[in-house]
C-alpha positions as CSV (number, residue, x, y, z in Angstrom):
1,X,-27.6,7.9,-4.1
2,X,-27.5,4.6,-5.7
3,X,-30.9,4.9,-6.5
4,X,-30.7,8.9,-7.5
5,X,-27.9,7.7,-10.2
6,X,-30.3,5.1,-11.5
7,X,-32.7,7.5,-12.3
8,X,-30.4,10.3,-13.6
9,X,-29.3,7.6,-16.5
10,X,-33.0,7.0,-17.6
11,X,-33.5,10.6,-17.2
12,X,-30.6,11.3,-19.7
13,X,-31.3,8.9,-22.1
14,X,-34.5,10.2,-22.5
15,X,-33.3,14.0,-23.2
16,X,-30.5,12.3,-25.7
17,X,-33.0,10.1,-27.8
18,X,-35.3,13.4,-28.1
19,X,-38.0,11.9,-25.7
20,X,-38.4,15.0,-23.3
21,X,-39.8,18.7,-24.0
22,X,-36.9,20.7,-22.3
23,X,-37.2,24.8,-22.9
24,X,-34.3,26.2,-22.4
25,X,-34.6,27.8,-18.8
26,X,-35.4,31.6,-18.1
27,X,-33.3,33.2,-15.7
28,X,-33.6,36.8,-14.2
29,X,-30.6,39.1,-12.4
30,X,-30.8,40.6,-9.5
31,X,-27.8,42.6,-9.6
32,X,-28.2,44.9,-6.5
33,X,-28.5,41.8,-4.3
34,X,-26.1,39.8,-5.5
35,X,-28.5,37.0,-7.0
36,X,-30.9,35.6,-9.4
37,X,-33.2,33.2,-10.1
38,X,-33.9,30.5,-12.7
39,X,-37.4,29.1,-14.4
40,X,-37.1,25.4,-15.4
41,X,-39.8,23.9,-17.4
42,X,-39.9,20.3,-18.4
43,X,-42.7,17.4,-19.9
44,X,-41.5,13.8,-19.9
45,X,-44.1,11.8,-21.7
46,X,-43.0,8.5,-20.3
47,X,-43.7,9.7,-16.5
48,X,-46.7,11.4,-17.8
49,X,-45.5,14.6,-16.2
50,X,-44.6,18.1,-16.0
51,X,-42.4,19.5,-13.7
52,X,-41.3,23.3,-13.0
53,X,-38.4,24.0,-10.9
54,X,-37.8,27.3,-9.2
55,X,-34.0,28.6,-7.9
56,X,-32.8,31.4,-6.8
57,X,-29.6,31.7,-6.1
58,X,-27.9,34.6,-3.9
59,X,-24.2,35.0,-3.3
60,X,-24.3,36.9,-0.2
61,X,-26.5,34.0,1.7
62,X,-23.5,32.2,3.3
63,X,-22.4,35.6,5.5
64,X,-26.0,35.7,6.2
65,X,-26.3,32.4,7.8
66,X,-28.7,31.0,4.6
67,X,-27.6,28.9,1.8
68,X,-26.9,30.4,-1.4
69,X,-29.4,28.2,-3.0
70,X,-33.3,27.9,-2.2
71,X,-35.7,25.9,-4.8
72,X,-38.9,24.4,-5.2
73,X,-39.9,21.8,-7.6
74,X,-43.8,21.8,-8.8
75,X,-44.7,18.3,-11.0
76,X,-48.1,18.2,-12.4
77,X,-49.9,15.2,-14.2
78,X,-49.5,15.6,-18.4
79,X,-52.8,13.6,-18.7
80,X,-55.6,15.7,-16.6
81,X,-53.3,18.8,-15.1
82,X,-53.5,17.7,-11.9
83,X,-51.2,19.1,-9.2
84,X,-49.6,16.1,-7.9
85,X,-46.8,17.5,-5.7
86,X,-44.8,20.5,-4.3
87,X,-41.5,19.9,-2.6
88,X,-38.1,21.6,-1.3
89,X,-35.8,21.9,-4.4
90,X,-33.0,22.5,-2.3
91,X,-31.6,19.2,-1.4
92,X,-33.1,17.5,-4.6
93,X,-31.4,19.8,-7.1
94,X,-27.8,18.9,-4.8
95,X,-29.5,15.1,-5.1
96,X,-29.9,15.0,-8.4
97,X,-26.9,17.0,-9.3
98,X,-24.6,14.3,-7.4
99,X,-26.4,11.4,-8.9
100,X,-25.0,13.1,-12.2
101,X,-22.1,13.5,-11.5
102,X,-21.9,10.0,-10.2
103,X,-23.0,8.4,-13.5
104,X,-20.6,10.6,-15.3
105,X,-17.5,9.4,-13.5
106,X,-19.3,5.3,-13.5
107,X,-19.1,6.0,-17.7
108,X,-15.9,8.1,-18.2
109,X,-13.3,7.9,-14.9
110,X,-11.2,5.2,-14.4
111,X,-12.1,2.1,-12.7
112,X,-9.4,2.1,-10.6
113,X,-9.8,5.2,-9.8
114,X,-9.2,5.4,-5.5
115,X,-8.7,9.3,-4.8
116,X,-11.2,11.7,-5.6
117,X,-10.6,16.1,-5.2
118,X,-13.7,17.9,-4.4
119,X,-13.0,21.6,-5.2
120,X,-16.1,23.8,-3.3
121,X,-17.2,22.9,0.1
122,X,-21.0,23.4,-0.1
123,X,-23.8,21.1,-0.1
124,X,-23.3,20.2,-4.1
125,X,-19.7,19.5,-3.0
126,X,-21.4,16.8,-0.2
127,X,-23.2,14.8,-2.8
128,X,-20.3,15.6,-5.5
129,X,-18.0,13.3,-3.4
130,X,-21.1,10.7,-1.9
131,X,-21.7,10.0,-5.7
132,X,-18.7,9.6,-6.7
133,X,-18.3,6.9,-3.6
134,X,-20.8,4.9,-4.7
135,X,-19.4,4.4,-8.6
136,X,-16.1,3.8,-7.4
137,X,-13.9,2.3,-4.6
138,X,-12.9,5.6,-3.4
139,X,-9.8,5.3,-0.4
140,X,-9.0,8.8,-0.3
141,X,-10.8,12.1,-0.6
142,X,-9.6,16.0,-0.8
143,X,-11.4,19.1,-0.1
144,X,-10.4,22.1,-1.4
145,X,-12.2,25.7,-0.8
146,X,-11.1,29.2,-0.4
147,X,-13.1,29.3,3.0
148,X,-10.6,26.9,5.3
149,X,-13.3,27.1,8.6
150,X,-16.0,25.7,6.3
151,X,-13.3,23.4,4.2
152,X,-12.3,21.7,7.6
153,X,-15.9,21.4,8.6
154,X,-17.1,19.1,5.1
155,X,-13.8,16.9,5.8
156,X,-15.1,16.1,9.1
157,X,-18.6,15.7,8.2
158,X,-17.6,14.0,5.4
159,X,-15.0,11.3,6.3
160,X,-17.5,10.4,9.3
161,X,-20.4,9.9,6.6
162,X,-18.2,8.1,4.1
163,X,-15.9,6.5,6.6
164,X,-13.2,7.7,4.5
165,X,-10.1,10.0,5.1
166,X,-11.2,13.1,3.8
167,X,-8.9,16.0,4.2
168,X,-8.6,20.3,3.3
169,X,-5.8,21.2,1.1
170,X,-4.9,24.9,0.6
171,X,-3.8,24.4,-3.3
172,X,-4.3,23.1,-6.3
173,X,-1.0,21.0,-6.5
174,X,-2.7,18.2,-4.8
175,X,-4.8,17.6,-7.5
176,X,-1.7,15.3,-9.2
177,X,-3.2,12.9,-6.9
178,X,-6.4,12.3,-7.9
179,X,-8.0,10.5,-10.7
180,X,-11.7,12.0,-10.2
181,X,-12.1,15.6,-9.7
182,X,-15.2,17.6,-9.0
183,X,-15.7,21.6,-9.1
184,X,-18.4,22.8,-7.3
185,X,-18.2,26.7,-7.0
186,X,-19.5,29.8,-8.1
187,X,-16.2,30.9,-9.8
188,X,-16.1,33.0,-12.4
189,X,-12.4,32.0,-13.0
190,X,-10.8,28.7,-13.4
191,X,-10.0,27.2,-10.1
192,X,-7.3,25.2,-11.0
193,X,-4.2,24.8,-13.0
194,X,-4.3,22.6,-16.0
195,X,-0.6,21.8,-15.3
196,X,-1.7,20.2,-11.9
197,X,-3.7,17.2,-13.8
198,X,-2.5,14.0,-13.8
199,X,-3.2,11.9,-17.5
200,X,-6.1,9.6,-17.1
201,X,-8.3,12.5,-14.6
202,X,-11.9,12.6,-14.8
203,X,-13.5,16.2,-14.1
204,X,-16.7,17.1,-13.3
205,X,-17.9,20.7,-13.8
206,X,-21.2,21.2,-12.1
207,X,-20.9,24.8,-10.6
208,X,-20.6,27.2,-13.9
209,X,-24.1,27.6,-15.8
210,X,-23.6,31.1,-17.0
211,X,-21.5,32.0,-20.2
212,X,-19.8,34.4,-17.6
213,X,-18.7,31.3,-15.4
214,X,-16.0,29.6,-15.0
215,X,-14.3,26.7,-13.1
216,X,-12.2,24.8,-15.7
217,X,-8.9,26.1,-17.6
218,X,-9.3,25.9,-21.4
219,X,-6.2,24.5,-22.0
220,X,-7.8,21.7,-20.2
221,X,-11.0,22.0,-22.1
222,X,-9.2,22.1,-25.4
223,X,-6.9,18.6,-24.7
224,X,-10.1,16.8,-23.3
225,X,-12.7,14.2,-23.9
226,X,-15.4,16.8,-23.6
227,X,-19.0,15.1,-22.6
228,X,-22.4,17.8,-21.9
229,X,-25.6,17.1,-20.3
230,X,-27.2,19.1,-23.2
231,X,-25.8,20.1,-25.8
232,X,-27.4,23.2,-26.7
233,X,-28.1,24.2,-22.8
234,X,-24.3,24.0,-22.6
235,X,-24.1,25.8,-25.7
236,X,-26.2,28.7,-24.8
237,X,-25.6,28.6,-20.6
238,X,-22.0,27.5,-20.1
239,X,-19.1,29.8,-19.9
240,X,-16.2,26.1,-19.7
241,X,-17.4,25.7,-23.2
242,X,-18.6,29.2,-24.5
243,X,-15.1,31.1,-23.6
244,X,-12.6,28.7,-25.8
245,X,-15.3,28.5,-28.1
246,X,-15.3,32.6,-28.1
247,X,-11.8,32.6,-28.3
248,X,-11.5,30.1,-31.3
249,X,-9.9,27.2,-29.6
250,X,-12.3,24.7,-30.3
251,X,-15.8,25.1,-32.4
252,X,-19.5,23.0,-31.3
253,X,-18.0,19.6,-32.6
254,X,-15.3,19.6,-29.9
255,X,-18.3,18.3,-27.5
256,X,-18.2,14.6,-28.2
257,X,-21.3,13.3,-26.8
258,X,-24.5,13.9,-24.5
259,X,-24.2,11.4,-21.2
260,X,-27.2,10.3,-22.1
261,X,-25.8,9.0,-25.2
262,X,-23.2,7.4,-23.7
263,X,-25.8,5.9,-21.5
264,X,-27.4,4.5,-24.1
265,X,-24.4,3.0,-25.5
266,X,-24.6,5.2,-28.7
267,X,-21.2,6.1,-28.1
268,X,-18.1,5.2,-26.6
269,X,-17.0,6.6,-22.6
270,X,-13.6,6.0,-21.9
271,X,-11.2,4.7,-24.4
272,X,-7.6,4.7,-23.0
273,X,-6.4,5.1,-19.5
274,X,-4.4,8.5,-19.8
275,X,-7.3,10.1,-21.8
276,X,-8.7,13.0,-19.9
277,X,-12.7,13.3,-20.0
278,X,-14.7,15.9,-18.7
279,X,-18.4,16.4,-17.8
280,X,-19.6,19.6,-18.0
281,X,-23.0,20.2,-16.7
282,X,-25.4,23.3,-16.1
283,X,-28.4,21.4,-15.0
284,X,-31.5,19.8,-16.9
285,X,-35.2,19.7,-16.2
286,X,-35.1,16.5,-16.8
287,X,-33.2,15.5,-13.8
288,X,-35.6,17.4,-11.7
289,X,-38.6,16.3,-12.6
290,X,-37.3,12.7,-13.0
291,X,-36.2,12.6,-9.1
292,X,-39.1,14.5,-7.8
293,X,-41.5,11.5,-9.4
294,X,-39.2,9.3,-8.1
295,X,-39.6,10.7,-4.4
296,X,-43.3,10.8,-5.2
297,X,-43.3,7.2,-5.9
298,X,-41.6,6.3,-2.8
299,X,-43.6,8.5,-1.1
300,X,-47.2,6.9,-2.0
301,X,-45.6,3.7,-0.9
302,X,-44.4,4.8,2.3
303,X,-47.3,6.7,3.0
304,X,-45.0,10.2,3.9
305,X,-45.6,13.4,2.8
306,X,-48.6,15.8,3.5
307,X,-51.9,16.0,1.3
308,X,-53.6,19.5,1.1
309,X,-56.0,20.9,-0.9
310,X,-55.5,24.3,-2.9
């Protein structure tokens, strides 16, 4: 993870100081079953690769015994067009999406921060909470998730991985607890109270990447440090920022800064220990393509993987 976070802040630097070709992603419906799926192009000149990510996303998976997400990740060399590598996108987009989330709350949470609230017991949840682990010294962890059965299971999995007490809560309430607070759903309605944050929280808002999503209240949008993976991605793709901006509660300026930005030390993270910061995220190429070649790497030197011809 350590190593996944590394390589999400070069791979956000480079979208903030304009060094990656990032198309905006294409994404199809699939109303009558419940899903969709999403196109995600990307060119980093400084790997000398393209990359295409492919997701599909189905609601209905979990009472099917799937997960909700599949994807596959494609990179291709930008000097000849060589395929270089296919791999499972499932684990890598939860990987990479973690390793976000954990340089987020390194640059904007609290140092001291020691509890952490993971709201949304999937596999994004998992890595939500291992990131966060390895930014700060974390002593106490929360799970909360409208399914208790599978709630109970990721505190048990969890605590054991972590070696940290990890425990289900049934409301929101608890959330006055924690510093560091991760949503990880599918919601389409805020999942929390803005009246249950305590001053100095750090949020992160991975699961909502459709203007028709939602995890995090606007009032808490409106009285936050608001910081975006991409700017006009979350512009176009995220419903936390689009509905307050819909409503006239804030306008584009109210997004402070890129993380790559504050990455690069263009601007400013944290400035005061009540402030409240939040990192809203729907998802780049860039941190796709910028783990796959990452696992590629490791993989030449390990010699894993399987070579095929096509």
């Amino acid at each position: 993870m350590k190593q996944a976070i590394d390589t999400m802040r070069d791979a956000f630097v480079q979208l903030s100081m304009n060094q990656a070709v990032v198309p905006l992603r294409l994404g199809i419906d699939i109303p009558e079953h419940n899903g969709g799926a999403l196109f995600m192009p990307v060119y980093l000149p400084k790997n000398k690769q393209v990359g295409l990510k492919v997701v599909s996303v189905f609601k209905n998976n979990p009472e099917k015994g799937l997960p909700m997400i599949h994807a596959m990740v494609m990179v291709m060399d930008a000097v000849n067009g060589c395929p270089l590598a296919v791999m499972d996108g499932e684990y890598l987009t939860a990987l990479r999406t973690g390793a976000a989330s954990g340089l987020a709350t390194d640059l904007l949470s609290r140092k001291d921060a020691e509890v952490v609230t993971i709201i949304g017991a999937g596999v994004q949840g998992k890595t939500q909470l291992e990131a966060v682990c390895a930014v700060r010294s974390i002593k106490k962890a929360y799970i909360l998730d409208i399914d208790l059965q599978r709630a109970t299971e990721f505190a048990k999995e969890m605590s054991e991985r972590l070696s940290i007490p990890v425990d289900f809560i049934e409301k929101s309430e608890m959330l006055r607890q924690s510093y560091v607070i991760c949503t990880a759903t599918s919601s389409h309605d805020p999942v929390f109270s803005d009246n249950d944050l305590k001053p100095g929280v750090h949020i992160n808002g991975i699961g909502s990447y459709r203007p028709d999503m939602q995890e995090i209240p606007v009032e808490t949008i409106v009285r936050a440090k608001v910081v975006v993976d991409s700017k006009e991605s979350c512009l176009s793709e995220a419903g936390d920022i689009i509905i307050p901006l819909q409503e006239g509660l804030i306008d584009e300026n109210h997004i402070y800064a890129e993380i790559g930005e504050i990455a690069a030390g263009s601007k400013i993270g944290r400035e005061s220990r009540k402030e409240i910061t939040v990192f809203k995220s729907v998802g780049n190429a860039v941190q796709d393509l910028a783990a796959a070649s990452r696992v590629i790497e490791t993989a030449r030197v390990q010699n894993l993987g399987t070579e095929i011809s096509l």
